[in-house]
N, C-alpha and C positions, 0 to 999 in steps of 0.2 A: 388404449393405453392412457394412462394417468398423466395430469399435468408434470406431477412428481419424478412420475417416471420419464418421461419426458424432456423434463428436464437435468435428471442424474442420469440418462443417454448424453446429449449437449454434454453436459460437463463434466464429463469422462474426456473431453477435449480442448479442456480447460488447464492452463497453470499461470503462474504469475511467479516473477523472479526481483527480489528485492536486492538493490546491489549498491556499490560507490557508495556506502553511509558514513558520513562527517560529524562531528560534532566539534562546531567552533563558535565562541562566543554567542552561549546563548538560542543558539540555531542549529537547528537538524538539517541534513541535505543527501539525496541521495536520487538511486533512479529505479524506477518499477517500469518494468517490461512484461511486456504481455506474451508467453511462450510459450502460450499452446494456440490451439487452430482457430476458437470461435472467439468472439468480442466478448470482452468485458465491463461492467461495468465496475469503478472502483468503491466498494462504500465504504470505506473508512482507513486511516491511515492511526494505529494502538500504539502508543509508547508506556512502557511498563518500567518504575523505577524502581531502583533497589529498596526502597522502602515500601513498598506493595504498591502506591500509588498509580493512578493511570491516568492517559492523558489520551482521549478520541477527536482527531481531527478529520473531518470531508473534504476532499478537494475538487475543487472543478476549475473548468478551463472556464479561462476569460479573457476573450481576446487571443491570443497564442500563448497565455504564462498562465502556469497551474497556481493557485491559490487556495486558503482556506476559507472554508463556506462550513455550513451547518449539515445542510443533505447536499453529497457528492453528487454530481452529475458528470462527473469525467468517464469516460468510454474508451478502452482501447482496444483498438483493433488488432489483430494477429499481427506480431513481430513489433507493434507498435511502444515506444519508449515515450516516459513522462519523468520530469525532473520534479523534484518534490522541494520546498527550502520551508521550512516551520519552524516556530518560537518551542523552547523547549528548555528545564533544565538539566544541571548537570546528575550524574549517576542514573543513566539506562539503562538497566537490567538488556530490555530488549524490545524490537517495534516490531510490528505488524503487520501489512497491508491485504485489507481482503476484500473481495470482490459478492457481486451477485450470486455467483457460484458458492457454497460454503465449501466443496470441495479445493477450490483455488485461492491459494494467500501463502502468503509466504514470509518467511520472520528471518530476522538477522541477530544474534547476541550481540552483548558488551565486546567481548573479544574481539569483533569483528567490524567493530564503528571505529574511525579512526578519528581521530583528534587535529585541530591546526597547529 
């Protein structure tokens, strides 16, 4: 069996749920859960503005608080929750979070970010 295949068996066991998304002064906030079976790795957190514009942040763990880095090294494990808080403007089309997996990631619209 192929590495490939190998690894699109794994990630047939894979999901990722993006949820609680805020937008208040300036700042994004929300929480990524890990909802399928195997671990993930996070690599990259996409906001897409209504102006076509994007915006790719990494997060990794430091210390116990998710922050922004350049290449993510955060990992979550099965049922495992991570809180996200990032500099961001206003008018979000919609963000992103996707994992190792390309199968697993998960988006939220505008409709769906609430406001402070």
């Amino acid at each position: 069996v192929s590495e490939r295949a190998e690894e699109d068996i794994a990630c047939s066991y894979a999901s990722l749920l993006l949820s609680e998304v805020e937008y208040c002064n300036g700042r994004v906030s929300g929480q990524i859960e890990n909802t399928g079976d195997i671990s993930l790795l996070i690599k990259k957190l996409l906001i897409v503005y209504s102006n076509g514009s994007t915006q790719e942040t990494g997060l990794c763990l430091i210390g116990s608080e998710i922050k922004t880095c350049t290449t993510s090294n955060l990992t979550l494990a099965p049922r495992d929750l991570a809180v996200f808080n990032v500099s961001a403007s206003q008018n979000i089309l919609k963000i992103r979070v996707t994992s190792n997996c390309s199968s697993a990631y998960s988006d939220i619209s505008s409709e769906d970010i609430t406001s402070c």
